[in-house]
N, C-alpha and C positions, 0 to 999 in steps of 0.2 A: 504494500500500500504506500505511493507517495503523499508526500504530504506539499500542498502548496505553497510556497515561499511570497512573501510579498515583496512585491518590487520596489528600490533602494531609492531613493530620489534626493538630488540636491538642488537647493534653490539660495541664494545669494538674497536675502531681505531680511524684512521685519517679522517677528516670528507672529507677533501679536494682529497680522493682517492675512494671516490663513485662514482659509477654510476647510477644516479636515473634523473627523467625532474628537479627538482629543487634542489638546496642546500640553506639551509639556512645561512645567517649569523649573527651572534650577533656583529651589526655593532655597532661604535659609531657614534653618530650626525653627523658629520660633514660628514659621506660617504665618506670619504678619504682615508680611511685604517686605520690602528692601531695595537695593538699586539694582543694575544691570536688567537683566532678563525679568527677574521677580517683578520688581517696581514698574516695569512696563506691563506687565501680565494683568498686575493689580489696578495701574491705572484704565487701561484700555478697557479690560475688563467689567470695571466698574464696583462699586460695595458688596454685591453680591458673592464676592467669589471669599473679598474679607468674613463677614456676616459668616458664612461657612466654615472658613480656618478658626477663625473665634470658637466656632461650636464646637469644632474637632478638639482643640485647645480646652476647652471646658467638660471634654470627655474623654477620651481613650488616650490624647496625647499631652496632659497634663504636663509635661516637663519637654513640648516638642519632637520634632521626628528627626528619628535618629538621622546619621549619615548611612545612606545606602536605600535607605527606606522609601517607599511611595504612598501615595493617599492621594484618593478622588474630590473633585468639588464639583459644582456649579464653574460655568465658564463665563456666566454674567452675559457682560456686553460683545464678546467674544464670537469669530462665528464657528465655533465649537458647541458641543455638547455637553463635553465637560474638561476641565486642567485637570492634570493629574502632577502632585507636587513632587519632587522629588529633593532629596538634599547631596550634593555630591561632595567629597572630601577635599580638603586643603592639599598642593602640592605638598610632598616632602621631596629632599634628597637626602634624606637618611630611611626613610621608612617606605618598604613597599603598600600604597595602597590602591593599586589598582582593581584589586579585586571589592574594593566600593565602590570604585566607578561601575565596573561591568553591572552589581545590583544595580543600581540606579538605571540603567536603562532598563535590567534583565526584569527588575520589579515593574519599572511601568509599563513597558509590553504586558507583561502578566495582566495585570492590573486593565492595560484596555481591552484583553482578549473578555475579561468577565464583562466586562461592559459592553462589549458585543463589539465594539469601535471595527472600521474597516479602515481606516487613514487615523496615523497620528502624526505630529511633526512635533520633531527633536528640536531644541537648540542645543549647542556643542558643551556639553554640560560641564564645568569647573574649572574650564579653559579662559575665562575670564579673572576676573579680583580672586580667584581662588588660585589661579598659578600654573594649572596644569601646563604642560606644555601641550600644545596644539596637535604636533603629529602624531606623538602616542595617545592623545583625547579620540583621535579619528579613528586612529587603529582600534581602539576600544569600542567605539560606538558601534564602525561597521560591523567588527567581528561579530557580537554582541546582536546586532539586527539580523545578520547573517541565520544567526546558530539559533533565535528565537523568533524569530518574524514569519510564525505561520499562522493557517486560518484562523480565526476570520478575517486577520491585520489581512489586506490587500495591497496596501501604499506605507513606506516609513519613509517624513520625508525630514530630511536635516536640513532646518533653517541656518544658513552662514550668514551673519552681520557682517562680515565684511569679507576681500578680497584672500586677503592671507589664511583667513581658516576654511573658506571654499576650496582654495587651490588644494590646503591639505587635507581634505574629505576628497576631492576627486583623487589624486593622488593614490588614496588609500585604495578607492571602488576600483581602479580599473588598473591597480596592479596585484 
């Protein structure tokens, strides 16, 4: 029995101006918002997506979501369905933590497969204020959508902000 793979997609923009069932965010802990990807998610988004993290906040994640972890919301003003948060880890160069990047995406794939989602779109998750370097962030992501991006996902699309982390996403897909 094969199992259908969803097709890899790169797209050069704003992550907060797709149209796909899920977006993801590279939240931080606290689900409250923040800058980079978060603070756009939440602005664009609009209260609603807050109003939700609060709730979560108020129940199961009392002290925050961990690093590596995912959790669904409301997308608000979004033209999603729903964010699905994730928190991905601080660079080190003393400590491997790669294997919280790979949850962070391997959770939310999971996560939009229950949700039924057939499209989600990535941003290049900790590769920003977090430090990752950029071409082991790609190498992680693809591999990662690769080895978990089957039914009912049909489309994984990595949104790049800008020119230098698109080149190393393509880079990554088509060698």
């Amino acid at each position: 029995m094969t199992s259908t793979r969803a097709e890899i997609v790169l797209v050069r923009g704003d992550i907060t101006e797709q149209t796909v069932d899920v977006i993801v965010n590279a939240a931080n802990s606290s689900l409250l918002g923040g800058g980079g990807v978060d603070g756009a998610i939440h602005r664009r988004g609009g209260p609603a997506i807050l109003d939700d993290c609060r709730k979560l906040r108020a129940s199961r994640y009392g002290k925050g979501l961990a690093t590596g972890q995912a959790v669904a919301t409301t997308a608000g003003r979004l033209h999603a369905g729903h964010v699905i948060h994730t928190v991905g880890p601080v660079w080190s160069k003393t400590e491997d933590r790669s294997a919280l990047l790979a949850s962070c995406y391997e959770q939310s794939l999971a996560l939009a497969k229950e949700l039924g989602a057939e499209t989600i779109a990535f941003p290049a998750i900790s590769t920003g204020i977090y430090g990752w370097p950029i071409g082991n962030g790609a190498e992680i992501a693809i591999r990662v959508a690769r080895e978990h991006g089957g039914a009912p996902l049909r489309e994984i699309r990595f949104v790049l902000f800008d020119e230098t982390a698109y080149q190393a996403f393509a880079q990554v897909l088509g060698g």
